[in-house]
C-alpha positions as CSV (number, residue, x, y, z in Angstrom):
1,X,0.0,0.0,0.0
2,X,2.4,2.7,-0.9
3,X,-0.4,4.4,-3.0
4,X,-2.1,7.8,-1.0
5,X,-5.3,6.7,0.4
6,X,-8.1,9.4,0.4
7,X,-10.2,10.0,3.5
8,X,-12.8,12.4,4.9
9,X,-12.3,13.2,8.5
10,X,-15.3,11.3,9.3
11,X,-13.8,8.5,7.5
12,X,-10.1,9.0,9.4
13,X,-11.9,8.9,12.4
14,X,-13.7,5.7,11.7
15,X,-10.4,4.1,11.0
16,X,-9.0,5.5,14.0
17,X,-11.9,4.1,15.8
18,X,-11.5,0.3,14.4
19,X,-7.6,0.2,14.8
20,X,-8.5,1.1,18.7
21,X,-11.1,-1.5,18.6
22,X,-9.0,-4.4,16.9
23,X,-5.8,-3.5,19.3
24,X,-7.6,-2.8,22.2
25,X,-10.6,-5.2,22.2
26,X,-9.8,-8.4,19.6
27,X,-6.5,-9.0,19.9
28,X,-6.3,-9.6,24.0
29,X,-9.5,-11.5,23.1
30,X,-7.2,-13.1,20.7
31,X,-4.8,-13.7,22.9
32,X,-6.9,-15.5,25.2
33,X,-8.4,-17.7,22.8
34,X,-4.2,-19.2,21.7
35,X,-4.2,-19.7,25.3
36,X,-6.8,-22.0,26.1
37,X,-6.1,-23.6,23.1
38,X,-2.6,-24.8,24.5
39,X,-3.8,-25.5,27.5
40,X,-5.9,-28.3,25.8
41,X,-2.8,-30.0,25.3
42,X,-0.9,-31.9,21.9
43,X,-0.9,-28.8,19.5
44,X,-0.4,-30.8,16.2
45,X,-4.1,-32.2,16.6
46,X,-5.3,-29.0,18.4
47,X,-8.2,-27.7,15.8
48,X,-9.0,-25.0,18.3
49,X,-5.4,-23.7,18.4
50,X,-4.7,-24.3,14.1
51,X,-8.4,-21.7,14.0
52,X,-7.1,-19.4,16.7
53,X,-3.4,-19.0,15.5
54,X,-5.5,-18.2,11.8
55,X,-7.4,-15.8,13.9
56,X,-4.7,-14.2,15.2
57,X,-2.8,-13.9,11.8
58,X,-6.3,-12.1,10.3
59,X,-6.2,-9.7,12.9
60,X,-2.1,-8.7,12.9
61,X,-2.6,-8.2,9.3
62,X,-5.6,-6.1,9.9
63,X,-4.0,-4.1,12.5
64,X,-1.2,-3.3,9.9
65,X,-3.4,-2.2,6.8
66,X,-5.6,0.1,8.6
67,X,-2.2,1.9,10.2
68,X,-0.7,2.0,7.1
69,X,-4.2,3.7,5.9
70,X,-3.8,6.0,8.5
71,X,-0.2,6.9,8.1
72,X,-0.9,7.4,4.0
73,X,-3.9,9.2,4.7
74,X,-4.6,12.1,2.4
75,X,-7.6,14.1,4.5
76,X,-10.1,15.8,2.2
77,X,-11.4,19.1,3.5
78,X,-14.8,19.5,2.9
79,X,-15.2,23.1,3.3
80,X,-12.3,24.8,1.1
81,X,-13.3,25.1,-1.9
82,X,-16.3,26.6,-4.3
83,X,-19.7,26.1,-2.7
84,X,-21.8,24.2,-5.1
85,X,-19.1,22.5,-6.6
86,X,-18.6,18.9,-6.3
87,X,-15.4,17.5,-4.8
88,X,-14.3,14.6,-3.0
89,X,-16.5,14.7,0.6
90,X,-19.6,16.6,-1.0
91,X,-23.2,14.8,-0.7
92,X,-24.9,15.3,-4.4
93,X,-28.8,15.3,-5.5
94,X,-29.0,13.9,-8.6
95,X,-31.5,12.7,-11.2
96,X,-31.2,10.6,-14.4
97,X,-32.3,13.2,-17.4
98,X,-36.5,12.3,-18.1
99,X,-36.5,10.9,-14.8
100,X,-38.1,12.8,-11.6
101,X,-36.4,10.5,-9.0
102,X,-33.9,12.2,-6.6
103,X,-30.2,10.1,-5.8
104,X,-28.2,11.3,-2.9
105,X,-24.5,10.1,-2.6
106,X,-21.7,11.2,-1.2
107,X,-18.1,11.1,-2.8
108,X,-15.8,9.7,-0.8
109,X,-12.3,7.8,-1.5
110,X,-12.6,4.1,-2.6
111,X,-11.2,3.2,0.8
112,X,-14.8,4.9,2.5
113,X,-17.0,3.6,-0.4
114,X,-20.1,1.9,0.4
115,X,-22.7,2.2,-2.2
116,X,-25.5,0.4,0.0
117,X,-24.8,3.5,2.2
118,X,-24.8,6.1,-0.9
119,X,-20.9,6.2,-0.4
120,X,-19.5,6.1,-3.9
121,X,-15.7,5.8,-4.7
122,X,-14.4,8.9,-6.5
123,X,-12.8,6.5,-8.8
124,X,-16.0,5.1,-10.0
125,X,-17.7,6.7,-13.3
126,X,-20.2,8.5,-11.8
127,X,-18.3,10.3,-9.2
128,X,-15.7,10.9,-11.9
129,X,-18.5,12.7,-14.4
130,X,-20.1,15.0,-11.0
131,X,-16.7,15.9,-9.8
132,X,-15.7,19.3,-11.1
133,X,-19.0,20.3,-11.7
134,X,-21.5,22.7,-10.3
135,X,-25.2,22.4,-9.7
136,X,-28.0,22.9,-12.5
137,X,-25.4,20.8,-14.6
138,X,-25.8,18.2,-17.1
139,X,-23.0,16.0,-17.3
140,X,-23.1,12.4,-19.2
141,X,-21.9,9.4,-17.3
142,X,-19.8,7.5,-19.2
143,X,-17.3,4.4,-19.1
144,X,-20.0,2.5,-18.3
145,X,-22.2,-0.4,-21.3
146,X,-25.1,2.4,-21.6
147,X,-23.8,6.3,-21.0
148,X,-26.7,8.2,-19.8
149,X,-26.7,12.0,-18.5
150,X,-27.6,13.0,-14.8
151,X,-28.8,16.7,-13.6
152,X,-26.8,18.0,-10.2
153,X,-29.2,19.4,-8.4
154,X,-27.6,20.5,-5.0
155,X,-24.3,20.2,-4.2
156,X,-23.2,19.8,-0.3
């Protein structure tokens, strides 16, 4: 992960939040788990200790993404910049042109996305057609099978 990993502060803070969590909370839980499983006895037949040395493994290599996520964390400012101009961290209104049915997403970086929770990466081609642009705008979505054009109506 040498790459610069885009964040919101809400989204820094979440990560903040689940490194705590996963050093604080899982690993001594971890931890416990590897030692009742060697205190069960013969460790080459030990099930229990083969699942919680794999558990243990999960959550070390966990631990180590989300820090480096942290460390190469690139936080994007919400509030500098034009107002009513999409950017990485603004929440959009949208509509597919002859269609009267609002969208609201929110651009964040791909790390952050979540589209069940109308977080869209701003790699992905409809963040990458709103971005730049202001509302009232028509802009055409493309690098997807079937282009179609959306109308921003409010930028936040």
């Amino acid at each position: 992960m040498s790459k610069e990993i885009i964040l919101t502060i809400e989204g820094l803070e979440e990560k903040k939040q689940e490194l705590r969590h996963l050093i604080e909370d899982v690993r001594p839980e971890v931890i416990r788990e590897l030692v009742e499983a060697r205190n069960q006895g013969d460790l080459s037949e030990n099930a229990d200790y083969d699942a919680a040395r794999n558990r243990q493994a999960e959550v070390e290599a966990r631990i180590k993404e989300v820090e480096a996520m942290i460390s190469q964390a690139k936080i994007i400012d919400t509030r500098s910049s034009k107002k009513g101009e999409a950017k990485i961290g603004s929440t959009i209104t949208y509509h597919k042109r002859g269609s009267d049915i609002d969208q609201v997403v929110k651009i964040v970086g791909a790390v952050e996305a979540d589209p069940f929770q109308g977080l869209i990466s701003n790699e992905s081609p409809l963040a990458k057609a709103i971005l730049g642009h202001n509302e009232g705008t028509i802009v055409e979505v493309k690098e997807v099978k079937v282009p179609y054009k959306i109308v921003i109506k409010q930028v936040k």
